[in-house]
N, C-alpha and C positions, 0 to 999 in steps of 0.2 A: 427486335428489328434486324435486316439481313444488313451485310456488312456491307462497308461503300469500295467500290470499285471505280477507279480513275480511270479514262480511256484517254488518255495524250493525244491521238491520233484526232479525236473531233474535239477535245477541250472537253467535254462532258461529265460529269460523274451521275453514276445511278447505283444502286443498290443489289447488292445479289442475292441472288434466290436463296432461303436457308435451305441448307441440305443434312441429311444425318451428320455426315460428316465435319460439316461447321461448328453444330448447335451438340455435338454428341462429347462430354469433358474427359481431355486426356488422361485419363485415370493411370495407364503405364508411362506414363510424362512424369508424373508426382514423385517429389523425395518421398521415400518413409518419414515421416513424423513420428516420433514417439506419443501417444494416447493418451490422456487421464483416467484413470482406473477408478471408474464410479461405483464403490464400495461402502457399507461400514465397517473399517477395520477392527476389529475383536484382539488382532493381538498383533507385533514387529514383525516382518517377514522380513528374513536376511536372506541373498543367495551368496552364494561363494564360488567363487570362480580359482581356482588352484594352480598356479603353475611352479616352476622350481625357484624364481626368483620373489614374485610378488603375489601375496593373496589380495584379489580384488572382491570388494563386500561393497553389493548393490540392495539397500533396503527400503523399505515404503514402511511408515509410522502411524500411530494414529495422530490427527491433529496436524498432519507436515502438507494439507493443500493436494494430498493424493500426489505427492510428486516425491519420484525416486532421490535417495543419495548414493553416493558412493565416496568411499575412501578404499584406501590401500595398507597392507603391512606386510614385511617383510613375510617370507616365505619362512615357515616354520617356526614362528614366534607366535604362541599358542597365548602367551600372556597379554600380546598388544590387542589380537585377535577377543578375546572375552573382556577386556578394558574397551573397545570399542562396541561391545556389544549392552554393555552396562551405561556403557552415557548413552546409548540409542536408546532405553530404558528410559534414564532417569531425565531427558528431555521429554521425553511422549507424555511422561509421570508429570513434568512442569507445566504442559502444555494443555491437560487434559485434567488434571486433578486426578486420574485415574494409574492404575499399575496394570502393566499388560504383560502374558509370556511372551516369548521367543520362539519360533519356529525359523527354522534354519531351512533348506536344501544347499546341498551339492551332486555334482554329477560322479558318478563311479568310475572310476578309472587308478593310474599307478598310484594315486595316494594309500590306496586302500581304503581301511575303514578306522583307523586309529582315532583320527580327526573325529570322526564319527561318533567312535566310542567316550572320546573328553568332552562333548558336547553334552552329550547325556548322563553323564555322571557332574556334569555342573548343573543337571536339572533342565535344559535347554532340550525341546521335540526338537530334534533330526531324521530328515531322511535322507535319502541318496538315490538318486532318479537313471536311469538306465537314460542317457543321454538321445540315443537313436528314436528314442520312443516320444520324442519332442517334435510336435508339428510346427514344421519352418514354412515359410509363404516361397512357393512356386512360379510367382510372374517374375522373379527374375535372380539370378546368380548375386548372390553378397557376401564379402570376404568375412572370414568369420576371426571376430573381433572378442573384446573381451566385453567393452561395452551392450552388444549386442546379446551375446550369451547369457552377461547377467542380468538384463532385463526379460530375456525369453525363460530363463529359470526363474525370476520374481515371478512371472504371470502364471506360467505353469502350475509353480505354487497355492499362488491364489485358488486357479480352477480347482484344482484337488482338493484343499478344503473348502472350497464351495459344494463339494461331490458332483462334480459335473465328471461324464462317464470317457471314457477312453481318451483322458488328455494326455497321461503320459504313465508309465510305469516305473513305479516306485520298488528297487531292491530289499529285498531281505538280507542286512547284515549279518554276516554267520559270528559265531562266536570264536573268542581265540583258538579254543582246542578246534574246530570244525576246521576254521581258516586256516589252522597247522596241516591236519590230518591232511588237507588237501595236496599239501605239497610233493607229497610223496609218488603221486600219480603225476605233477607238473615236471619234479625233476626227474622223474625217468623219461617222459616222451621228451626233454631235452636231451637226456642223455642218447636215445635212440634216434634220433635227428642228426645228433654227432656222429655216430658211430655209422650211419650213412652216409655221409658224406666221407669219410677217412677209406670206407671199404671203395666207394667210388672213386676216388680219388686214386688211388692204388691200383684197381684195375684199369683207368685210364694210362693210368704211367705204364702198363707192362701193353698195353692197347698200343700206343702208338712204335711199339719194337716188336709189333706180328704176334704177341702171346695173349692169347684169351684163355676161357679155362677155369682159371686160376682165381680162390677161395680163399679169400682173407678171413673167414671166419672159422677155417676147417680149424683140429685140431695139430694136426701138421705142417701148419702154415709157413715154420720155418725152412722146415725140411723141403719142404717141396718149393721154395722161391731159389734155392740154394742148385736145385737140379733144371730149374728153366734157361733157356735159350729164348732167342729172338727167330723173331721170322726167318730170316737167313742164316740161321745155323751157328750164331757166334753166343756167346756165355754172354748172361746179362753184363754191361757196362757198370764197372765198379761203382762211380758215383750215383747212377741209380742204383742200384742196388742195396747200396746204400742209405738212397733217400725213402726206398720203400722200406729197410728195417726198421728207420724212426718211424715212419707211419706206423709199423705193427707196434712198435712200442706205447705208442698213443690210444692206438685199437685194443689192447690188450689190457690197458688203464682204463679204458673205458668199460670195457667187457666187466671187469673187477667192481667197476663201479654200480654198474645194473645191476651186476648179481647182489651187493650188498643193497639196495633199495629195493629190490623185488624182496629181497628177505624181512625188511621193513615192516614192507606192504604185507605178505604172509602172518606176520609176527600181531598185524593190527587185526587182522581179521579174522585172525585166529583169538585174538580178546573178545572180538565182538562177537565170535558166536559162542562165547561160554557166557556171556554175558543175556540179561534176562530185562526186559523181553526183548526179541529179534530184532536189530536194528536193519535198515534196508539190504544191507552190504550181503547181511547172513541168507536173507531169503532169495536176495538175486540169485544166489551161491549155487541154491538149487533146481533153479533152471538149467536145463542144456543149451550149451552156447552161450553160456554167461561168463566169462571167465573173472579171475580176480583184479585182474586191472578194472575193469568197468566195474567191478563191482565195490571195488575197492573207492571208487570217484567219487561214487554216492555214499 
């Protein structure tokens, strides 16, 4: 029926015409409702939501009505953490007659993969999901929660062992030696990030007293701040000049320090190509324009 419409002016009511717009349901109007997840669960799905203070575990059971739970434990307590994973167990096991595994996800980020790795040496499947690779709903902006996350990583989970195709992507955890060897290439591009910023900063300082030129990284670098003048002709100002020697001091620590980390790096890939057979590092090696940092990464 078309809705009723009041006319004050004659006393009358009549009906209005339906139009798309009447009879068409606000669909961008609606809260998100959370869905029931029409399944047969085969086994507990945890997700793990990780922050510094609180691990939040949102999981779905067999036998629990398809509706998620959630609790909390403190942030790095690995024993409250696998105690709540064994009553999530031995309820589904009361409730079903049945024993089911555990499948975990979490998302990849500063935890690393430790977590990762205690999961699976208690026997428990873990993965870790490259978070970006999670299709979120686009009709509108929502602040991201933990609630939220850890029910978009239950579902995810889901689709993936259902093998439905491009729902999210799942990292490969490197092993400890791999997840070391990496560092070596992390801490130099910190180190050369620093050592940018120090050599900028320095020629700023002698920039705003008319001197350009001037090579924080030369071999001379003493000698020759020692013989600089300013734009106008006067001897650098003690206190800066001053402030520039601690900067080389810094620069100069840092320079020591790349050199010992490039030696490092030298020292690895120089194992890995006496070693048999060719791991990637060795074969990059022999391309032109490959050098040993990049080759070193992989």
């Amino acid at each position: 029926m078309g809705e009723v419409d009041s006319d004050q002016r004659s006393g009358r009511v009549r009906l209005r015409t339906p139009t798309l717009e009447t009879t068409m349901p606000a669909v961008a109007d609606r809260p998100d409702a959370p869905t029931a997840i029409q399944t047969n669960l085969a086994a507990i799905f945890v997700s793990l939501e990780l922050s510094r203070s609180i691990w939040l575990i949102t999981s779905l059971s067999p036998g629990s009505a398809e509706k998620m739970s959630k609790h909390s434990v403190r942030a790095g307590d690995v024993a409250a953490l696998l105690a709540r994973v064994s009553e999530l167990k031995r309820k589904a096991s009361e409730r079903t007659g049945k024993s089911f595994p555990i499948v975990v996800i979490q998302e990849a980020g500063l935890d690393g993969f430790w977590l990762h790795r205690v999961l699976q040496s208690e026997g428990i499947e873990s993965h870790v999901v490259d978070p970006a690779s999670i299709a979120t709903s686009r009709r509108r902006r929502r602040a991201k929660t933990d609630r939220i996350d850890g029910e978009a990583l239950l579902r995810a989970l889901l689709a993936f062992k259902r093998g439905e195709p491009r729902v999210c992507a799942m990292v490969k955890a490197p092993t400890p030696e791999e997840e070391d060897r990496r560092r070596l290439c992390r801490e130099r591009k910190v180190l050369i990030a620093e050592r940018v910023r120090h050599v900028n900063r320095v020629k700023g300082l002698l920039f705003s007293q008319g001197v350009s030129g001037y090579e924080p990284l030369r071999r001379d670098r003493r000698q020759r701040l020692d013989e600089l003048t300013t734009g106008d002709g006067r001897p650098l100002p003690v206190h800066l000049k001053n402030q520039i020697s601690r900067e080389l001091d810094r620069l100069e620590l840092l320079l020591d320090q790349i050199k010992r980390a490039e030696a490092e790096r030298d020292a690895l890939l120089a194992a890995q190509q006496a070693a048999a057979p060719g791991p990637a590092g060795r074969m990059l090696l022999e391309f032109r324009g490959i050098g040993a940092e990049f080759a070193a990464g992989l």
